[in-house]
C-alpha positions in Angstrom: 80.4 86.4 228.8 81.3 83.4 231.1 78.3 82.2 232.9 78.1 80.1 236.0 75.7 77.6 236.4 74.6 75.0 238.9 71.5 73.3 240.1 69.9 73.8 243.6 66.9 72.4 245.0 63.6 74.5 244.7 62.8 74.5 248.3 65.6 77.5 248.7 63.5 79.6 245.6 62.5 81.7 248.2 65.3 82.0 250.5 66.9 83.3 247.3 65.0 85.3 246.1 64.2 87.4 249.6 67.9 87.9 249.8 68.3 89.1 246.5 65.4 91.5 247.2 67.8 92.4 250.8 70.7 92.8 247.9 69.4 95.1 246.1 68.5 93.1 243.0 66.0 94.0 240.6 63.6 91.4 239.9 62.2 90.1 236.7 60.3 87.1 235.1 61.5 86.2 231.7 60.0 82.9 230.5 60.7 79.5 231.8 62.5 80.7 235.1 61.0 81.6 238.6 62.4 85.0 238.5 65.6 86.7 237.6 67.8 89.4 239.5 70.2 92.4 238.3 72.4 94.3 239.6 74.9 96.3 238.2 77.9 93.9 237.4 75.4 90.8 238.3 72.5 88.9 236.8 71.4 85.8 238.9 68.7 83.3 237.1 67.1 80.8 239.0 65.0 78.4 236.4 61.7 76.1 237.0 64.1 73.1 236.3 66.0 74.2 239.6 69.3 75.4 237.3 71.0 78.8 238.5 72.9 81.0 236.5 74.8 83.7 237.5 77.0 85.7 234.8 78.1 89.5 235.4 82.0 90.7 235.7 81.4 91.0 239.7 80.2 87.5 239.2 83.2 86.0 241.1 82.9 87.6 244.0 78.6 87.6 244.5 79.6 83.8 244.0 82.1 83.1 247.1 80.3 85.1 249.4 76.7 85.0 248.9 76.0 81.7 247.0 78.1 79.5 247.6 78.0 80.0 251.6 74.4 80.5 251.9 72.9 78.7 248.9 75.3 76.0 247.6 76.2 74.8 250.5 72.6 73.6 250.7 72.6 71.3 247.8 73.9 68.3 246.4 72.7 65.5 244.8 71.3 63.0 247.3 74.6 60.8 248.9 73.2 57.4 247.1 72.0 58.9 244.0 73.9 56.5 241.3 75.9 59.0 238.9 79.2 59.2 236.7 81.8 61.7 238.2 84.7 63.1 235.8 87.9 65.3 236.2 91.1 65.4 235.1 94.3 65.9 236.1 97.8 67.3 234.5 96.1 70.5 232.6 98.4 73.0 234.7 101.6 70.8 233.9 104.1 71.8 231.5 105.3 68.4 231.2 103.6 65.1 231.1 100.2 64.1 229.6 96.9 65.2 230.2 94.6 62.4 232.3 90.9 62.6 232.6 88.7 59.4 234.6 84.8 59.4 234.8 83.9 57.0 237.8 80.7 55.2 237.8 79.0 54.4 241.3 75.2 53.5 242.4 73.9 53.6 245.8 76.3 50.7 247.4 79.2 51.7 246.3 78.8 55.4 247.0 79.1 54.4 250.1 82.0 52.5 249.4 83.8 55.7 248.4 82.8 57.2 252.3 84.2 53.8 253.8 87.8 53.9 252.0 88.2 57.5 252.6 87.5 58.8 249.0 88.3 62.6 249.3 89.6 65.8 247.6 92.7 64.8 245.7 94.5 67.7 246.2 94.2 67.5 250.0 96.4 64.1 249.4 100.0 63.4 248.8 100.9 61.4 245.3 101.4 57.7 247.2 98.2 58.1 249.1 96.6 58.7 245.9 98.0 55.8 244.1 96.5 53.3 246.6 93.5 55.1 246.8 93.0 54.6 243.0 93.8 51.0 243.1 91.1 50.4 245.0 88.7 52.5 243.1 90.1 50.7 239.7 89.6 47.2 241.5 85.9 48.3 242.8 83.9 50.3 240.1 83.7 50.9 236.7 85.6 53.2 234.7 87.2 55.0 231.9 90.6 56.7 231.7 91.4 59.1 228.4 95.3 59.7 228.6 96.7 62.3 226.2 100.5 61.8 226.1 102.3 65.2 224.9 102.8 64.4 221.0 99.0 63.7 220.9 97.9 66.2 223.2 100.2 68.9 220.9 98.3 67.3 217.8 94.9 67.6 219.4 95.7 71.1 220.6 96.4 72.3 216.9 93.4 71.1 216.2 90.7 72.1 218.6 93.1 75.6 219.1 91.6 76.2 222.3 92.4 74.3 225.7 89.2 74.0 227.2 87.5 72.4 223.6 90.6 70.0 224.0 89.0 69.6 227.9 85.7 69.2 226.8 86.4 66.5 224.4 88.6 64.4 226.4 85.9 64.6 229.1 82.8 63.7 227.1 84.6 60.7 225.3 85.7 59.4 228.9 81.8 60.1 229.7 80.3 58.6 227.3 82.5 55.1 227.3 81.0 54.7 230.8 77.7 55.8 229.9 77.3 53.1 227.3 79.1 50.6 229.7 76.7 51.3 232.7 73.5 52.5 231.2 73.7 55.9 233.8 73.0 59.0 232.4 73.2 61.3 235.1 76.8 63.0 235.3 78.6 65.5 237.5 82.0 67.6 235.9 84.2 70.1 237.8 83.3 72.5 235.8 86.2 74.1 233.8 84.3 76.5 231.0 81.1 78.3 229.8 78.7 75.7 230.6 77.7 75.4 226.5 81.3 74.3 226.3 81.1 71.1 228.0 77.0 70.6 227.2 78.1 71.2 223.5 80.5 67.9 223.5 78.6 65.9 225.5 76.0 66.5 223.0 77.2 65.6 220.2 77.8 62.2 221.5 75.2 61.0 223.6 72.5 63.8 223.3 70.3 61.8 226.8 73.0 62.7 229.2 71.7 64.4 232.0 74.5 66.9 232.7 75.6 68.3 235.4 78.7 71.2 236.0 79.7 72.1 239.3 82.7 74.4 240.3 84.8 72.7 242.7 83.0 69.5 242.0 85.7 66.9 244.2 83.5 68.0 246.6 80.8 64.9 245.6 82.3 61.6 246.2 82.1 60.2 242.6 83.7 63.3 241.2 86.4 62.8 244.1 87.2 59.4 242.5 87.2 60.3 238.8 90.0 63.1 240.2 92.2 60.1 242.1 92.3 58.2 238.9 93.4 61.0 237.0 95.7 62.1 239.0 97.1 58.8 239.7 97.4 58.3 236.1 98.8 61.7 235.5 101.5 61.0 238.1 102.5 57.5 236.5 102.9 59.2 233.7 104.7 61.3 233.9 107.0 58.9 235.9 107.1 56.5 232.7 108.3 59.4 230.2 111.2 60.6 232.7 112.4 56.5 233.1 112.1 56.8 229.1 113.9 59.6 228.7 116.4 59.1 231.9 115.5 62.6 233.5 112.9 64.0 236.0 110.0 66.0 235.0 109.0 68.2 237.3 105.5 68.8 237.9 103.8 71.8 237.9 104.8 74.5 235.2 107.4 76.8 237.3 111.0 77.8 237.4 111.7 74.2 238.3 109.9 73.1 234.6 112.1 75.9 232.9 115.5 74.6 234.0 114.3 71.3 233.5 113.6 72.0 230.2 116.4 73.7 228.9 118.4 70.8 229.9 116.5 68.4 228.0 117.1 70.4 225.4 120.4 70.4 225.4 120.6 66.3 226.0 117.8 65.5 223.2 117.5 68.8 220.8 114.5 71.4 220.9 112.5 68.4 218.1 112.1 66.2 220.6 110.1 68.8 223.5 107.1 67.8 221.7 106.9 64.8 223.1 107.0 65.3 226.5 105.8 68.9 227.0 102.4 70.7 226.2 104.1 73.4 223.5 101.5 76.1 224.1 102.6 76.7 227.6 105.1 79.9 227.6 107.1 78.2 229.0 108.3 76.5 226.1 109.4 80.4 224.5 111.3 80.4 227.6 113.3 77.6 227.5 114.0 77.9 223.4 114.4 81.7 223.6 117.6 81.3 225.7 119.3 78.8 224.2 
């Protein structure tokens, strides 16, 4: 069962827990949490350590219009806490590599990010990004994982599942800045079961204070890690079209289809490998009609 998971400051324990009462939860204690409530289709867990779970198949929806609106939308870190953001960019493309940055800032430089106008990346066009991120590469430290297509095809083999692939890619960007900045305090858009991402993080650098947050470009340092990976994704994918004297389109529509059939017919269905992530169906549809 997927689970949600976020943190939220204790002062809105009983906020919570009145309104799941008004909801119609059922309330519990089990060990190590403040209390728990069910539902049919919804368990919500608030923790002593401040962490809330929430896993159920009407998760989604208790999620967009109760918490996040009323609960949520009350926390976040404080604005200067020093931290490491991470996201990545290029995992919906068909073509192109996958890009994943982790931006370090402290207090000084987080507002930095307010003064240069650091904001949700995909609330910017491509150029804007690309300055953007040469100011953030200039300014604070970071670390870039790019996983080109042959690579990325290799690795998917490997770790047969996208979001392991994800989880990887993110903790060894992580943990590079860790060690290169001495912060251990983290924030991921989170992309998986939270044991996903906890699990490879783990297993390199076990002190990492960890923390997964759906639509995580909404903190600053998260914002930036996105920039770079996008900006990076986009010059990529630039790069292999010069190489190969074609345009890639992004994205993994009709567009990518066409786009690969006629590469196929220039450069032969051996050489998609290395400029397409294979798993995507659209690979069966572009080979298939040949």
């Amino acid at each position: 069962m997927t689970t949600f998971s976020t943190k939220i400051d204790l002062a809105l324990a009983d906020k919570l827990l009145k309104d799941l009462k008004e909801q119609g939860f059922e309330i519990s204690k089990p060990q190590y949490t403040l209390f728990s409530g069910k539902k049919p289709g919804v368990v919500c867990t608030l923790y002593q350590s401040g962490k809330l779970t929430v896993q159920g198949k009407n998760k989604d929806e208790f999620i967009e219009f109760y918490l996040e609106p009323y609960i949520i939308q009350d926390f976040s870190l404080p604005d200067e806490t020093p931290r490491i953001g991470s996201d990545e960019a290029g995992k919906g493309d068909f073509f192109g590599p996958l890009c994943i940055a982790a931006v370090y800032a402290d207090e000084k430089q987080i507002r930095k990010l307010k003064d240069i106008g650091v904001r949700d990346s995909k609330k910017m066009t491509d150029p804007a990004i690309i300055k953007m991120a040469r100011e953030i590469e200039k300014h604070f430290a970071h670390h870039i994982v790019v996983i080109n297509p042959a690579k990325y095809n290799e690795l998917y083999r490997s770790f047969a599942n996208l979001n392991n692939l994800l989880a990887w890619g993110h903790a060894t960007a992580i943990v590079n800045l860790v060690d290169k900045t001495g912060c251990e305090r983290v924030i991921v858009d989170q992309f998986a079961a939270e044991f996903v991402m906890q699990r490879a993080v783990e297993k390199k650098h076990p002190k990492i204070e960890l923390i997964q947050r759906h639509r995580g470009e909404e903190d600053l340092v998260v914002a930036a890690g996105a920039i770079l990976a996008r900006k990076t994704f986009v010059t990529g994918i630039e790069k292999l079209g010069s190489h190969y004297k074609t345009v890639f389109p992004k994205g993994g529509g009709s567009r990518t289809i066409q786009a690969g059939k006629d590469f196929v017919k220039t450069y032969g269905p051996e050489e998609l490998e290395k400029v397409c992530k294979l798993h995507f169906k659209n690979r069966d549809a572009i080979l298939n009609s040949r």
